[in-house]
C-alpha positions as CSV (number, residue, x, y, z in Angstrom):
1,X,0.0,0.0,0.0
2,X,1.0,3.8,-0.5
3,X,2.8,5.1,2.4
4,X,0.4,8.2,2.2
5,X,-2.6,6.3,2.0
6,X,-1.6,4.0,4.4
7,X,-0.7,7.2,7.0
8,X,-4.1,8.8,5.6
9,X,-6.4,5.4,7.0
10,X,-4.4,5.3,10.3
11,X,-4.9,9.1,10.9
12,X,-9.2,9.1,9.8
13,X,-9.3,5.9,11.7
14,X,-7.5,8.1,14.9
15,X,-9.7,10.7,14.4
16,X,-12.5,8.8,14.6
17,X,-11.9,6.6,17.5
18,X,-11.6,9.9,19.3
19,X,-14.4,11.5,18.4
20,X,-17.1,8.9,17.9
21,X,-20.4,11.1,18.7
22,X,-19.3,13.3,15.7
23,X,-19.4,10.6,13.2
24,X,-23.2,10.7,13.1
25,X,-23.0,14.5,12.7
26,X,-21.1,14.0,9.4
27,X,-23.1,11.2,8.3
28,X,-26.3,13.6,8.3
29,X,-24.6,16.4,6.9
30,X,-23.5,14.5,4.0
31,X,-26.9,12.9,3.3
32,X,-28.6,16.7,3.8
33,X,-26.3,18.8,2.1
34,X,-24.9,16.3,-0.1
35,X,-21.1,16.5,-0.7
36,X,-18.1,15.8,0.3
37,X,-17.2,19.8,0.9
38,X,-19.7,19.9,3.6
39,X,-18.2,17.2,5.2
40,X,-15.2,18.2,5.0
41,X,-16.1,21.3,6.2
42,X,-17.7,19.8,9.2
43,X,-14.6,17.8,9.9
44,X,-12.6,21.1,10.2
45,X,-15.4,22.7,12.4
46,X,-15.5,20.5,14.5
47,X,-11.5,20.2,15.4
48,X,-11.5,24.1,15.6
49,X,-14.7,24.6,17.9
50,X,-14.5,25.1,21.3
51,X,-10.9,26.6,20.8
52,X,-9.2,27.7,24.2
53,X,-5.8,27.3,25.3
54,X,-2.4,28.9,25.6
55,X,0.6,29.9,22.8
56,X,4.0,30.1,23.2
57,X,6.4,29.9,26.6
58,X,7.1,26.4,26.6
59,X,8.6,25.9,29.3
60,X,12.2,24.7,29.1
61,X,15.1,22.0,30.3
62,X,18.4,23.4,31.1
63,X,19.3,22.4,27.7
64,X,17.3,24.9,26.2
65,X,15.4,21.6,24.7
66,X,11.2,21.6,25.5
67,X,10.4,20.0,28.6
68,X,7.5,18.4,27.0
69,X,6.6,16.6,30.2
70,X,6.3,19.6,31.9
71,X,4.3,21.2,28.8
72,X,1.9,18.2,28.9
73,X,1.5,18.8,32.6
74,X,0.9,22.6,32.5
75,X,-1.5,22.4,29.9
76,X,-3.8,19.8,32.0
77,X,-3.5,22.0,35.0
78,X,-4.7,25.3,33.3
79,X,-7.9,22.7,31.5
80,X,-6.6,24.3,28.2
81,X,-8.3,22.8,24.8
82,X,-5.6,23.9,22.7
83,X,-1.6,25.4,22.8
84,X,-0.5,26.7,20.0
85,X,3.3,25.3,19.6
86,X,5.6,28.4,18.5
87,X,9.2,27.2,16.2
88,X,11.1,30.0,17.1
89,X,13.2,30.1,20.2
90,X,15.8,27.3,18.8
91,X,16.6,25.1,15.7
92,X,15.3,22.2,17.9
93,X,11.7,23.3,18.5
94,X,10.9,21.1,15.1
95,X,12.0,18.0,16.8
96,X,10.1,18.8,20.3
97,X,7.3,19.3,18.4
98,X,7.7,15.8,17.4
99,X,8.7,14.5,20.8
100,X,5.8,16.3,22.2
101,X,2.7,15.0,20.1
102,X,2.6,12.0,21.1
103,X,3.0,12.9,24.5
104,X,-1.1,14.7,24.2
105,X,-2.8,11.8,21.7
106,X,-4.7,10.5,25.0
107,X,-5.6,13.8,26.3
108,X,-8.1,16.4,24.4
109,X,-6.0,18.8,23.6
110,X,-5.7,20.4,20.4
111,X,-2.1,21.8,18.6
112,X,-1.6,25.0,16.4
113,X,2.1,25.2,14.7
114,X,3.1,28.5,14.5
115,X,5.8,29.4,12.2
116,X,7.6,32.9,12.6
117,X,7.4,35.5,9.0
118,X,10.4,36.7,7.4
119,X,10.2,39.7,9.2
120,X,11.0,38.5,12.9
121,X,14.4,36.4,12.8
122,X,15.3,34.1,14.0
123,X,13.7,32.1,11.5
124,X,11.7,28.5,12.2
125,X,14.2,25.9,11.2
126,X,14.6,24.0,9.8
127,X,12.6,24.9,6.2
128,X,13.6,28.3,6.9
129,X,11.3,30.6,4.6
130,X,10.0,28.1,2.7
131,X,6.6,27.8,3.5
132,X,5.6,25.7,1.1
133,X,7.8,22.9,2.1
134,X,6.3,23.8,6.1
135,X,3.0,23.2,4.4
136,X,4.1,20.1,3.9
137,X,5.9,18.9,6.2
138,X,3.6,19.9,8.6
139,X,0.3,18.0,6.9
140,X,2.3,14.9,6.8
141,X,2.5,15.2,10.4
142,X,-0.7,15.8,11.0
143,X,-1.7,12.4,9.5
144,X,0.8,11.1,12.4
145,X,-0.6,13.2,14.9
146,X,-4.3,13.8,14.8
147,X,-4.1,15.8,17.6
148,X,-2.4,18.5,15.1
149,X,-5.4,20.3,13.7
150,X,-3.5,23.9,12.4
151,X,-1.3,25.9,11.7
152,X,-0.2,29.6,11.5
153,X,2.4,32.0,10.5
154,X,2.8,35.3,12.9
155,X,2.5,38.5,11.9
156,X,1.2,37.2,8.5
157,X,-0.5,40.5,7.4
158,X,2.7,42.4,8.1
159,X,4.6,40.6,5.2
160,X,1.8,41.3,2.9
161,X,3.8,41.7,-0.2
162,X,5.9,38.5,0.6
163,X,3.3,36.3,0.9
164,X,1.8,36.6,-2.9
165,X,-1.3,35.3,-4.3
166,X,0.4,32.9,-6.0
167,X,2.5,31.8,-3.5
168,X,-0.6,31.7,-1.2
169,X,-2.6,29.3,-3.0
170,X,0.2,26.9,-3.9
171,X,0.7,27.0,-0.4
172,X,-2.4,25.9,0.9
173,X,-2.6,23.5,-2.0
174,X,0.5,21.8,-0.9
175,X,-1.2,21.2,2.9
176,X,-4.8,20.2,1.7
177,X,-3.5,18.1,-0.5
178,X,-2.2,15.9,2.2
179,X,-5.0,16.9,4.4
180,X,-8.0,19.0,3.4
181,X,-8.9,19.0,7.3
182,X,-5.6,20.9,8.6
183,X,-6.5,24.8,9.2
184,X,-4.5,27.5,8.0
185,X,-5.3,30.5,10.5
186,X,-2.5,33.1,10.0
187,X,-2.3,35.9,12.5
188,X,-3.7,38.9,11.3
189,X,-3.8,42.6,12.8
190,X,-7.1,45.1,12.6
191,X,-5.0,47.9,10.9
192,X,-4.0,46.4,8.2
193,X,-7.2,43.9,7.4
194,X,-8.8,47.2,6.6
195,X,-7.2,47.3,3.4
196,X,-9.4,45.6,1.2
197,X,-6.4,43.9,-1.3
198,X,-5.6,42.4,1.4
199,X,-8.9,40.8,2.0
200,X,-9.8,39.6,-1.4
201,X,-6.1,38.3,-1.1
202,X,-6.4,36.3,2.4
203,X,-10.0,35.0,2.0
204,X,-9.6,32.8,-0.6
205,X,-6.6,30.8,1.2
206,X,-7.2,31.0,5.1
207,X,-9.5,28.7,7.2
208,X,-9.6,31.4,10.5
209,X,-8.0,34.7,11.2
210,X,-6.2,34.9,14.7
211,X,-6.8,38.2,15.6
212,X,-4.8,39.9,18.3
213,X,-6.1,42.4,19.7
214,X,-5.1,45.3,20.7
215,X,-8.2,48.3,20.7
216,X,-6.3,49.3,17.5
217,X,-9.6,51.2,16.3
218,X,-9.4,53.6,18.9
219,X,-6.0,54.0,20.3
220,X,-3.7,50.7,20.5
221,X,-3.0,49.7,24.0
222,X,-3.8,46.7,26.2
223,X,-5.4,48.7,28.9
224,X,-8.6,49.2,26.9
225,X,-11.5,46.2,26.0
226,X,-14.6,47.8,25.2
227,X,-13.6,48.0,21.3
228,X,-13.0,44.5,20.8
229,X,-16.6,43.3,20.1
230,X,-16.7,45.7,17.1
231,X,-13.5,44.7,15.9
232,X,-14.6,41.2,15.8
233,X,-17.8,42.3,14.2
234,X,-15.4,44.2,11.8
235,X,-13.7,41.4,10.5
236,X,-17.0,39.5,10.6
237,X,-18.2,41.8,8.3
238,X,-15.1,41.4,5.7
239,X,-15.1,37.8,5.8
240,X,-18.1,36.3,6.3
241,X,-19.8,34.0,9.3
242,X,-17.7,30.8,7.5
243,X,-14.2,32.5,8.6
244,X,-13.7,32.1,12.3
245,X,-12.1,34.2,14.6
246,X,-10.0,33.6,17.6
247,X,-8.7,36.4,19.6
248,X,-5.0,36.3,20.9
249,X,-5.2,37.8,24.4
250,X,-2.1,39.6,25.2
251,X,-1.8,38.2,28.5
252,X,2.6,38.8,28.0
253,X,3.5,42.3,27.3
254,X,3.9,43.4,24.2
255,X,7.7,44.8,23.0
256,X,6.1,48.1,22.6
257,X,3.1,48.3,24.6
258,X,2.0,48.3,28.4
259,X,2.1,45.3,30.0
260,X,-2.0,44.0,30.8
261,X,-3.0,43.7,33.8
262,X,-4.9,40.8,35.3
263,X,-8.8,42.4,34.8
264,X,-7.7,43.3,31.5
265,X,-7.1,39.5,30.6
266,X,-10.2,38.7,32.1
267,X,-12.5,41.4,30.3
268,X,-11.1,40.2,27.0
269,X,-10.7,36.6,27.5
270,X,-14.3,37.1,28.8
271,X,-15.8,39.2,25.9
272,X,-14.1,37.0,23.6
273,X,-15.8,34.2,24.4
274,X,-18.9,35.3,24.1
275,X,-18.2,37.6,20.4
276,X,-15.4,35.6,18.4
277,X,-15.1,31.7,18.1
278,X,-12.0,30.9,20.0
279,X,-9.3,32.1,22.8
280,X,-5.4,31.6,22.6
281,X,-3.5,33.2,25.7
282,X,-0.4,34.9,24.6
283,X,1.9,33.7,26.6
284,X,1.1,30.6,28.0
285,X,1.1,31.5,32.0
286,X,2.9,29.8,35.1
287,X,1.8,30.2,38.6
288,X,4.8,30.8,39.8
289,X,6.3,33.8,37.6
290,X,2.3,35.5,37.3
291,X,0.2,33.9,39.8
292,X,-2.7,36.6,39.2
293,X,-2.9,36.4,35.3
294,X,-2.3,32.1,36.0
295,X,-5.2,32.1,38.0
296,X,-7.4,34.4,35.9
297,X,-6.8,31.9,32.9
298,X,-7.2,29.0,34.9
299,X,-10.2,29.6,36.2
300,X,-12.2,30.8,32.9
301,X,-10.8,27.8,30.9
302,X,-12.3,25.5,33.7
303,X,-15.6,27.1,34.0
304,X,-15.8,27.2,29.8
305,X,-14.6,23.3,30.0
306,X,-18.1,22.6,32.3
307,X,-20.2,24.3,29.8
């Protein structure tokens, strides 16, 4: 048998031990609607929903290698759905990421990849700035890892003229190719989605914008929350209900911003919830470096996990 087929039946048959009350949802969508888009569609929805977790901080051995124990453990303690896996910090990330998978395949807990632009060295090794071999690279994983439902590149809409139509769509080809369920959900800032190249450029190719946010249609800090549920509405607007939105919370201060405070991650983390489709935490937190912010995430992802 094809190695890819063969990695394609153990990853749907994964999938599907995991998550045996959707199977019937599919099953009826298909019959209703009648293709093989809707179902694929529902596939990806239903990986995606319910997104809320941490990104980023891993915490580390003196080695400078992940402690992917530790990670495991962290993410079980804060009752996060999802951690979003930066390759950034070192050329070994790649391989923790491997090392780490495996380690979550009996927990729910979903993975983002996110890969660092051109823009903001050092670059994720080991493909470097090729994206499209990422796209690969990292689908054929996901096939391994079912766990691994997306992927992202940060800062995506700041290296607009990088990141090409062209370029784009061969892309995302390369991934959906391998697996049509894997997300692409670059992260994508308010100021410069209100150009509207940019969205007849990004619409076509993404799955879900994450959206940090920052109250950058008033005046950008991270001291102000009462914008953020008609910037989500904004983006709505430009791209449809079929787009989703998760909003990075800036609960790490920002290079060249105030640092949040604790009732500023809970107000957005809070709002969020209620206006966009999903939550990532930026940075993950620990107890013992933040143990107001910890506590604030905490708590919210454990009263969202009894819902």
């Amino acid at each position: 048998m094809n190695p890819r087929i063969r990695l394609k039946i153990k990853y749907f048959m994964s999938y599907f031990k995991r998550n045996r009350i959707g199977i019937l949802v599919w099953i009826v969508s298909f019959v209703a609607l009648g293709g093989c888009a809707t179902v694929q569609s529902s596939i990806q929805t239903r990986l995606l929903q319910g997104t809320y977790g941490t990104y980023a901080a891993a915490p580390r051995l003196v080695s400078g290698r992940i402690d992917t124990d530790r990670l495991v453990n962290e993410l079980r303690l804060v009752h996060a759905q999802t951690y979003n896996f930066l390759i950034h910090e070192r050329a070994t990330d790649w391989d923790d990421l491997k090392v780490f998978l495996p380690k979550v395949r009996n927990y729910p807990i979903h993975i983002w990849v996110t890969l660092v632009p051109p823009s903001e060295p050092p670059t994720s090794m080991p493909y470097k700035l090729d994206y499209e071999r990422w796209a690969k690279e990292i689908a054929q994983l996901s096939l391994e890892e079912p766990n691994l439902v997306a992927w992202s590149i940060d800062d995506f809409s700041y290296d607009a003229p990088v990141f090409t139509e062209a370029y784009l769509r061969n892309m995302t080809s390369k991934a959906h190719a391998i697996n049509p369920h894997l997300a692409f959900i670059p992260c994508i800032y308010y100021k410069q989605i209100q150009n509207p190249k940019l969205i007849a450029k990004y619409k076509p190719v993404i799955d879900g914008i994450l959206f940090p946010f920052r109250n950058e249609s008033v005046k950008t800090n991270l001291s102000d929350w009462e914008s953020l549920p008609s910037e989500i509405a904004n983006l709505r607007d430009h791209f449809g209900p079929t787009i989703p939105i998760f909003v990075d919370v800036y609960a790490t201060k920002h290079s060249r911003l105030n640092d949040s405070t604790p009732e500023y991650v809970r107000h957005v983390m809070t709002i969020a919830h209620e206006k966009a489709d999903g939550i990532l935490v930026f940075c993950h937190q620990y107890e013992t470096k933040n143990p107001a912010k910890y506590s604030v995430v905490k708590d919210l992802f454990e009263a969202w996990q009894r819902e």
